[in-house]
N, C-alpha and C positions, 0 to 999 in steps of 0.2 A: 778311694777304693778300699774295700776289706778284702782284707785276704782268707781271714779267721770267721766264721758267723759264730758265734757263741753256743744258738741254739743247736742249726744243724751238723755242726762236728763236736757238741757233748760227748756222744757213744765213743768217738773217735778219741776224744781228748782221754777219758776216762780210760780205755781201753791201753793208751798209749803209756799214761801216770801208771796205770797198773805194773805193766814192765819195768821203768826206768826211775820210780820216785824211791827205791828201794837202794838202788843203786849209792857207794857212796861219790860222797863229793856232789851230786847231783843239783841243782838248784834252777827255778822256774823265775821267770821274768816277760815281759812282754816286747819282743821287739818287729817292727810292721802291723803290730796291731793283734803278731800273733804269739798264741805261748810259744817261748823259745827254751830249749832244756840247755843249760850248764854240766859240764863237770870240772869242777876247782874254779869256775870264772872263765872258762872254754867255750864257746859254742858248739855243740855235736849237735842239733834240733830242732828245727821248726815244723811245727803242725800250723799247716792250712788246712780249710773247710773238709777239703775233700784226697785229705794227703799228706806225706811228713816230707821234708826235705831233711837230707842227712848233711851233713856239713863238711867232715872229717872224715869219708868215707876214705878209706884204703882201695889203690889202685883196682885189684885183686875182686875186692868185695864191687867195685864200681861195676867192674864190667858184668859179674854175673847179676846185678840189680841189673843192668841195663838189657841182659838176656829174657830176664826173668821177668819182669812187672812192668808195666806200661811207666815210660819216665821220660825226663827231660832236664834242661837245668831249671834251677830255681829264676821265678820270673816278678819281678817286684816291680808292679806296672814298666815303665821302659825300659826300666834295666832289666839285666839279664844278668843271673850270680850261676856263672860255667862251673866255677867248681864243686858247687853245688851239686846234688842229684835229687829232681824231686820226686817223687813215687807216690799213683794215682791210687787210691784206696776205697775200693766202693761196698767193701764189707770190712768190719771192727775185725774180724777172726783173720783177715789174711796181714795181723802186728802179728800174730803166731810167727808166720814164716820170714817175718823183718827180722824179728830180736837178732839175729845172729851179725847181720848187718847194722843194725842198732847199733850194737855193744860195739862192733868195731870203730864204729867214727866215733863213740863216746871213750874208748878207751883211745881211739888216737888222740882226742881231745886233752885227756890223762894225761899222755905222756908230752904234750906241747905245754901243759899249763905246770909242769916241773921246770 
């Protein structure tokens, strides 16, 4: 099963690199098939087709994603990763209103990879 199609989340992927490739400590790797973003060797990231999962989301930020934007946990055919939060994305512009949630699971990533 693919989690990632290539074609149909380019806009997505690009969109996403846009924000976070700037970032330091940042680094891309592929894991499930799909981009996953590092900070220092962290996981804070995975983009699927139609969505990111945050990894290292802070309590805080969790609940208002889960107010906020259609989500669930990350779902990796049977498994199911609870601490995960995945967030459905069906336009590039609404990583505008992520970055802040972003940045919190890539900085708690930060501060786990100390």
């Amino acid at each position: 099963m693919t989690y990632f199609d290539n074609e149909e989340g380019a806009a997505l992927k690009t969109a996403f690199e846009d924000v976070v490739l700037n970032w330091p400590g940042v680094t891309v790797k592929t894991m499930f098939g799909c981009p996953s973003y590092q900070a220092n060797g962290t996981i804070f990231a995975v983009l699927v087709t139609d969505g990111v999962a945050l990894t290292r989301l802070p309590g805080d930020h969790r609940e208002q994603v889960e107010r906020t934007f259609e989500s669930g946990p990350f779902q990796a055919g049977e498994q199911t990763v609870t601490k995960w939060v995945q967030i459905s994305i069906d336009d590039v512009v609404e990583i505008d209103s992520l970055v802040p949630h972003i940045k919190a699971s890539y900085e708690t990533a930060l501060e786990e990879s100390d």
